[in-house]
N, C-alpha and C positions, 0 to 999 in steps of 0.2 A: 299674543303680541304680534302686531305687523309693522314688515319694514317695507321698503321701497320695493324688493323683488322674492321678498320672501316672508313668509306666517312660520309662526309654531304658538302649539299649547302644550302646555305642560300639567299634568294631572295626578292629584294624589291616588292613587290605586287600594282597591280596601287591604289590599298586602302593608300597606305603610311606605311602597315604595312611591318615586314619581317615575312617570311614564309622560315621554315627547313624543309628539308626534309633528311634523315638519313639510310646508309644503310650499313649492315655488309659487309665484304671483305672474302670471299672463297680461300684465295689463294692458289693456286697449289703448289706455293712457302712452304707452308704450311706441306701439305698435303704428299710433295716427294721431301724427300732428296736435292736427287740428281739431280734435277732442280736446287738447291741453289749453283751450282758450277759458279766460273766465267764467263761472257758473256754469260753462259744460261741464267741464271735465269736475265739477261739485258732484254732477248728476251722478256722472259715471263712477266717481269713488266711493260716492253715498253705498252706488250700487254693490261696488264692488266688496267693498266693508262688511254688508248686509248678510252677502254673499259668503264672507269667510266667518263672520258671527253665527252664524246658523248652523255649518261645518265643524266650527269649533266646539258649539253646543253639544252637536250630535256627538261628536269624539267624546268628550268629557262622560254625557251621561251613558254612554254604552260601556266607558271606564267603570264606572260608577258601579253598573246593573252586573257586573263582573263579579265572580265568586271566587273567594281569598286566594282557590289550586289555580282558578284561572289566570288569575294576578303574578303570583307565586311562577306561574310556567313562561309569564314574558308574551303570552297570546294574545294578539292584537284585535280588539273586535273590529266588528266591520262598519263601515262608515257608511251611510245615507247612500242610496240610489240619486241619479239624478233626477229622476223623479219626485220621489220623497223629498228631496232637498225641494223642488220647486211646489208640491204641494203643501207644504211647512211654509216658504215663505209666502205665498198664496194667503194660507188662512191670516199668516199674522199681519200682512202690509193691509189687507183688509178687514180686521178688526179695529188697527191703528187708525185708517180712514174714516170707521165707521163710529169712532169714539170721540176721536180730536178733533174732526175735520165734520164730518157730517152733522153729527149730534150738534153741538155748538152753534151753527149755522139755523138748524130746527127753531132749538127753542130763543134762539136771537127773533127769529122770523115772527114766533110768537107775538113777542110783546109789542107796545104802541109805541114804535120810534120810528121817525119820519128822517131826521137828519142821516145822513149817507156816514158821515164819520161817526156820526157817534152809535149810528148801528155796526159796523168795523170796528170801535172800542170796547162796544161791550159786547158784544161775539169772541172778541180777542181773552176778555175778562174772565167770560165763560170757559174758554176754551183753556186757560190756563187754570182756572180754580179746578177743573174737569181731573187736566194730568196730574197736578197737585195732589188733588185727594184719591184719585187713583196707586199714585208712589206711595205716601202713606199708607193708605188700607195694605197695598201687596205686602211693604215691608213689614208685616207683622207678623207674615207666615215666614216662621222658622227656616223652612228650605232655602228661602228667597234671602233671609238673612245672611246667611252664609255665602249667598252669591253679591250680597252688597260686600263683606267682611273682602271677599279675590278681587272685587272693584276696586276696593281703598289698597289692595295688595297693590294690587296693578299701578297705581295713582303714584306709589308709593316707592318703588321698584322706579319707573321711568324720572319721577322728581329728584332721584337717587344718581341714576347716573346723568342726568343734564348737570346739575350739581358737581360732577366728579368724584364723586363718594364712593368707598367701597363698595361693591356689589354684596353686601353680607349682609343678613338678615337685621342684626342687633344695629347695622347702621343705617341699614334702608327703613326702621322702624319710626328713626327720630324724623323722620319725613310726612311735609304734609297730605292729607286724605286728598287733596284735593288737587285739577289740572286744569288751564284753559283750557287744553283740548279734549278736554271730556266730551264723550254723548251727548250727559243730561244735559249740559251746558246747551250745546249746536240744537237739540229739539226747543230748547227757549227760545233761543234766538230765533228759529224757525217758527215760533208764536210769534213773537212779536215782531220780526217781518213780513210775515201775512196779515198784518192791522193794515199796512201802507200798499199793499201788492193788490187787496180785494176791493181796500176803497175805488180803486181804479175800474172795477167791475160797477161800482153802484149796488143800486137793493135790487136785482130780479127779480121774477118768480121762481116761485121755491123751489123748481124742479133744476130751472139756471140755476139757482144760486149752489145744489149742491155738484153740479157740473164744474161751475167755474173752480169751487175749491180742491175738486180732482185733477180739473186739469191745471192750477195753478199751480200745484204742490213741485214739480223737478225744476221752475223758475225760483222757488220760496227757496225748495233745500239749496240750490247752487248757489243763491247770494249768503245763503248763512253759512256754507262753506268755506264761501271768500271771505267771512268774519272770524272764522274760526282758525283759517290759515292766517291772516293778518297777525292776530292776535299771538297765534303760534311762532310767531318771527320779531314781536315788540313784547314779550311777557312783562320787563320791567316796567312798561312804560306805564307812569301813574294814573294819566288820564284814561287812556285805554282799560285799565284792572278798574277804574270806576265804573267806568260804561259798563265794564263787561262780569260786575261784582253777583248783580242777579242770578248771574247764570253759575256761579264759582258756590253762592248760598244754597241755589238748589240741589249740588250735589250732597249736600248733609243727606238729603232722606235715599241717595240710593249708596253711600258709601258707610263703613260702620268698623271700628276698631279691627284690625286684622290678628289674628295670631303670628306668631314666628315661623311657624310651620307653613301656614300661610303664602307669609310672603316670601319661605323658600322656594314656593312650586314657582311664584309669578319671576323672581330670579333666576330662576331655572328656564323658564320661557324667554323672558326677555336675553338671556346670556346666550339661546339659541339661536335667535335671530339675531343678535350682534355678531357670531360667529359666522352663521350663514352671510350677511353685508359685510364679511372682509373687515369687520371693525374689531374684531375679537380671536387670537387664535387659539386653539383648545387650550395650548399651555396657559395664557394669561385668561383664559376661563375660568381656567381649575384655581391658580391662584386669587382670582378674586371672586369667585362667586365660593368657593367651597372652604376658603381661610376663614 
C-alpha cells in the first residue's frame, strides 16, 4: 500500500504471523515543481510505483523463503541490493517492451495494410489480444493465483475505507474486487492510447517503427496517468465508469476471491500507511482494524 510520503507491506510469515515492513517516499514529485506538471510527473510516479513494486516483491518473497524458527524469532530478511533492484527491473521493463510493444508492431508490419489508421488499429488489436491471453495463461499457475486472491485483498481493503467502513476483515470482504485505479486498468488504457499517439508516427520502417514505440511509451504512460487520476477524483460519474468499464472488466482475470486471512495482511498494510499519513492513530488502528 502507498500513500503520498509513505509505503508499507505487510506479509503473512510461514509462523502464521504478519510482518510490516515500512518505508518513506523521497519523491521528486516533491522535491521539483516542475515535474508535477501534467503527463510528467505520470512518468515520474509510473516510475516511482514500479520502483516500490519490485521492493515490495522482494520483501515479501524473502518473507516467504523464510523458515518457520526464522519467522518465529522476528528476523528480518534482507532486502534487494540497489543493484539487484535495478537489474530485476531491467529484465522486466524489457520483457514488457519486448512482448506489448515490440512483438505487436512486428507481426502488424507483416500483413498487407496500407491505411496508417487502420495499421494503428489492428496493432492496437494485437497488442491487447497479446496481454489478454498472456493474463490468462499466468493466471492458471497456482502461485500467481494467490498473488491475484492479495490483488482483490488490496481492491478490497481501499474500496473499504473510501466507503468509510470498518477496517475488519468480515466488512472489508462485502467489497468490491475491483478499483478504477487499478494497474491492469492504466496498462489498457495505455493500449488504447497508443492507437492515437503512433498513428501520429505513420507506417515506418520496421526498425523506426520499433523505435518509435520505445520512445513513445513515457508520452503514452503519462496521458494514461492523467486518466487514471481524473477518473480517481469522478469515480461516480456515470459517463466516465462507461468509458472507463473496459478497463474495470479486465480486472476479473488478475483479481480472484480473497480469503479473510487475506484480507487481514492487506488491512494491516493499508492501516500502516494510514497511520504513517497522520490519518490514523495507533489507538484508532487497533480499534478499527483489530475489532
Amino acid at each position: 500500500m502507498r500513500g503520498p510520503s509513505a509505503w508499507s507491506v505487510a506479509v503473512r510469515t510461514p509462523a502464521g504471523e504478519i510482518a510490516e515492513v515500512n518505508r518513506p517516499i523521497a519523491s521528486a514529485l516533491l522535491r521539483h515543481r516542475w515535474l508535477r506538471v501534467p503527463v510528467v510527473r505520470g512518468v515520474i510516479a509510473l516510475g516511482e510505483s514500479l520502483a516500490i513494486g519490485f521492493r515490495a516483491l522482494a520483501i515479501s518473497a524473502n518473507y516467504a523463503a523464510q523458515e518457520p524458527e526464522q519467522a518465529q524469532s522476528g528476523e528480518k530478511p534482507a532486502e534487494l541490493t540497489r543493484t539487484q533492484l535495478l537489474f530485476a527491473f531491467a529484465i522486466a521493463i524489457g520483457f514488457a517492451i519486448l512482448l506489448f510493444k515490440v512483438t505487436p508492431a512486428l507481426i502488424t508490419n507483416w500483413l498487407p495494410v496500407e491505411s496508417t489508421w487502420w495499421f494503428v488499429i489492428i496493432e492496437g488489436v494485437v497488442r491487447v489480444a497479446i496481454f489478454v491471453a498472456y493474463l490468462s495463461l499466468i493466471s492458471l499457475w497456482p502461485d500467481l493465483r494467490r498473488v491475484f486472491q492479495y490483488h482483490a485483498a488490496e481492491h478490497k481493503a481501499i474500496n473499504a475505507y473510501e466507503a468509510g467502513d470498518p477496517l475488519e476483515p468480515e466488512a472489508v470482504q462485502r467489497h468490491s474486487l475491483l478499483h478504477v485505479r487499478c494497474g491492469t486498468a492504466f496498462l489498457l488504457y495505455v493500449m488504447v492510447i497508443a492507437i492515437f499517439v503512433f498513428a501520429l508516427f505513420g507506417r515506418p520502417a520496421w526498425y523506426w517503427l520499433i523505435v518509435t514505440r520505445i520512445l513513445a511509451l513515457p508520452l503514452i504512460a503519462g496521458l494514461a496517468y492523467e486518466v487514471i487520476r481524473f477518473a480517481g477524483k469522478h469515480p461516480r460519474n456515470p459517463v466516465l465508469r462507461t468509458v472507463l468499464a473496459p478497463g474495470l472488466w479486465l480486472q476479473r482475470l488478475t483479481t480472484r476471491q480473497p480469503t479473510l486471512d487475506q484480507i487481514e495482511v492487506s488491512i494491516r498494510a493499508l492501516g500502516e500507511v494510514l497511520r504513517l499519513e497522520g490519518r490514523l492513530t495507533p489507538e484508532e488502528r487497533k480499534v478499527e482494524i483489530m475489532a
